[in-house]
C-alpha positions in Angstrom: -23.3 -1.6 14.0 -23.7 -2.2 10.3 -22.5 -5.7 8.5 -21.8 -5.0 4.9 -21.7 -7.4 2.7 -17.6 -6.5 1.4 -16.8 -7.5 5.5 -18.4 -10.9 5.5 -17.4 -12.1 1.7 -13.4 -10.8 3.2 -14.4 -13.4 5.9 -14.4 -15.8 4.3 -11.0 -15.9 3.2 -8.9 -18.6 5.4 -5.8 -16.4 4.9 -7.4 -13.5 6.9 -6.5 -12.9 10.3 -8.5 -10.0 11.3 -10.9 -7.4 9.4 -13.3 -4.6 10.8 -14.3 -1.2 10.4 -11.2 0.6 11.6 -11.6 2.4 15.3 -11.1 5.7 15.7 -8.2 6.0 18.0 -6.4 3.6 15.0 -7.1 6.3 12.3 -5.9 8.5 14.3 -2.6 6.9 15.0 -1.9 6.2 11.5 -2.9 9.6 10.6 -0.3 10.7 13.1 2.2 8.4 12.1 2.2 9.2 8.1 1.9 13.2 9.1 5.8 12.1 10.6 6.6 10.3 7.5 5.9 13.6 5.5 8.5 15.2 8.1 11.6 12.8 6.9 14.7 13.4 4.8 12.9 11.8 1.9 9.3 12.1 2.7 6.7 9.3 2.3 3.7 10.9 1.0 1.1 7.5 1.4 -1.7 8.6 -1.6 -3.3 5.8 -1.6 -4.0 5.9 2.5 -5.0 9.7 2.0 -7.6 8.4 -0.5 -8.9 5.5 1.2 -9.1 7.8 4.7 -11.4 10.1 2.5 -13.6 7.1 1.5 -17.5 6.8 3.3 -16.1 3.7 5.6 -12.7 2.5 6.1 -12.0 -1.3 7.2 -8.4 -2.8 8.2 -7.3 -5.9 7.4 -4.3 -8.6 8.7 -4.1 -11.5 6.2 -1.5 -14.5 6.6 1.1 -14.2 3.2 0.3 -16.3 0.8 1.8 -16.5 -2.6 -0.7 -15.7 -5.4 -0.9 -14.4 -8.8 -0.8 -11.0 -8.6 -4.0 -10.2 -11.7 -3.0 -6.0 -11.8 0.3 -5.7 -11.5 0.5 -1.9 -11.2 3.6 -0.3 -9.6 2.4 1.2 -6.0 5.4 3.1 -4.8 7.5 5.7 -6.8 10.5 7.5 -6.0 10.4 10.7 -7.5 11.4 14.4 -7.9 9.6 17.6 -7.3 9.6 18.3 -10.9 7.5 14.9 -11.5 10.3 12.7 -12.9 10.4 9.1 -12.0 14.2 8.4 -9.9 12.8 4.8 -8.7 9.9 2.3 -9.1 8.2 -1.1 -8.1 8.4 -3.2 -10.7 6.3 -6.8 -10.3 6.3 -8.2 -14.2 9.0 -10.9 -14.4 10.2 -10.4 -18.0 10.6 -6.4 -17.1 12.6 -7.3 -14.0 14.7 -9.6 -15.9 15.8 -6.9 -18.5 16.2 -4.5 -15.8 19.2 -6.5 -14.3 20.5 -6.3 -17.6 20.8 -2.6 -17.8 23.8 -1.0 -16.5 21.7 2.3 -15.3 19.4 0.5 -13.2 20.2 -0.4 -9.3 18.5 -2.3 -7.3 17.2 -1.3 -3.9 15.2 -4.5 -3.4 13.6 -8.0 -5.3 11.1 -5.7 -6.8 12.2 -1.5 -6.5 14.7 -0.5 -8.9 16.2 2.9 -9.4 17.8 5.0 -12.4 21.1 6.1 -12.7 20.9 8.9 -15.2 17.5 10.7 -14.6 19.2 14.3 -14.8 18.4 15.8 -11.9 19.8 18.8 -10.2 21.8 18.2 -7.0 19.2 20.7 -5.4 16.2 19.2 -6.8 13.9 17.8 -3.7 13.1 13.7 -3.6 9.8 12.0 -2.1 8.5 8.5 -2.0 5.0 8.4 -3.3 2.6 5.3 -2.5 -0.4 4.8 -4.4 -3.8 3.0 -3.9 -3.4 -0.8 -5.2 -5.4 -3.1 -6.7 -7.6 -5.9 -4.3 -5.8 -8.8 -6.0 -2.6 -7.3 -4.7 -4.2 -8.1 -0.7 -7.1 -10.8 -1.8 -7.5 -13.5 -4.2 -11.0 -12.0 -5.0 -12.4 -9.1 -6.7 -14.0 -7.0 -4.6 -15.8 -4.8 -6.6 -18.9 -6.1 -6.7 -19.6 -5.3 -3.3 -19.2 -1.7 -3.4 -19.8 1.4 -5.7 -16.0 3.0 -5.0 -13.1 1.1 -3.4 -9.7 2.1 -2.6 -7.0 -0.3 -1.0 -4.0 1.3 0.7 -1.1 -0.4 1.8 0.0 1.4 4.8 3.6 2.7 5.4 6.3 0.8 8.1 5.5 3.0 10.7 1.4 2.7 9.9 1.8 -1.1 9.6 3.7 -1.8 13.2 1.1 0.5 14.8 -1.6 -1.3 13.0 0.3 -4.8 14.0 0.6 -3.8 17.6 -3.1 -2.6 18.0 -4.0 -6.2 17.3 -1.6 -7.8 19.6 0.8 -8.7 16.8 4.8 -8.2 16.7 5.9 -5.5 14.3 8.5 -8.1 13.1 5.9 -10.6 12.3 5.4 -11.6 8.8 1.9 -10.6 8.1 0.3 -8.1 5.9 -1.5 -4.9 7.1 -4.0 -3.4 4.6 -6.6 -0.5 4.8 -9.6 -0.3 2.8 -11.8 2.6 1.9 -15.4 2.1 0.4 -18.4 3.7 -1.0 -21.2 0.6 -0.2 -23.5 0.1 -2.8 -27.2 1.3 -2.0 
């Protein structure tokens, strides 16, 4: 089996519980299990997964929380319409979340997802959640580019993050964080 270098420097973070190349019978439940999320009354339609899945190599990871400043702090999941427009968002920059509970056409689903009122959609238009890849500082205190020539990190959907929980012996309910990464290692 191969040892790359992005693995062991991953490692060597304390708040990581477990990371390895992902086994096949686990891509293929979370394949599964985000194939049913496309299925729902608003479907989750994981992006960033899709891409990391399509990477060379593909490692899980379980990591204890830990607060940390977040470097990147690009939105990862959208709400949106068939015609592209943007119904709902993530929203992680402080200042922009404090004049968001100002606005009277803003409603919030969660701490950090906030929806518009007045978008102008048509009642028949067709919703969808989009996830995108993240950034490594969203998982890792380090930048993990180094180690690689392409890297995508994927937060995995609810249903893709119990499976992943159980498959290492971990409650669904437990308060840890799942997190897939797709690479290109350097040659």
């Amino acid at each position: 089996m191969v040892e790359y270098e992005l693995i062991n420097c991953i490692r060597l973070d304390d708040s990581v519980l477990q990371v390895e190349l992902i086994p096949d019978d686990l891509k293929k439940q979370i394949l599964n299990a985000e194939m049913d999320r496309i299925k729902e009354t608003i479907p989750v339609i994981n992006e960033g997964l899709d891409k990391a899945f399509n990477e060379d190599e593909i490692i899980i990871i379980i990591k204890e929380p830990r607060e940390h400043k977040i470097q990147n702090s690009k939105q990862s999941m959208f709400l949106v319409s068939e015609t592209g427009k943007i119904i709902g968002e993530e929203v992680y920059d402080e200042e922009e979340l404090e004049e968001l509970h100002n606005r009277s056409d803003v409603y919030f689903l969660s701490k950090n997802f906030v929806t518009y009122k007045n978008v102008g959609l048509n009642n028949s238009e067709k919703q969808f959640f989009k996830i995108t890849e993240v950034t490594s500082d969203l998982i890792l205190d380090q930048d993990l580019t180094e180690f690689v020539d392409s890297i995508t990190v994927a937060v995995p959907s609810t249903n893709s993050d119990h499976i992943i929980k159980e498959y290492y012996n971990y409650s669904p309910d437990e308060e840890i964080i799942t997190a897939v990464i797709g690479f290109k290692p350097k040659m």
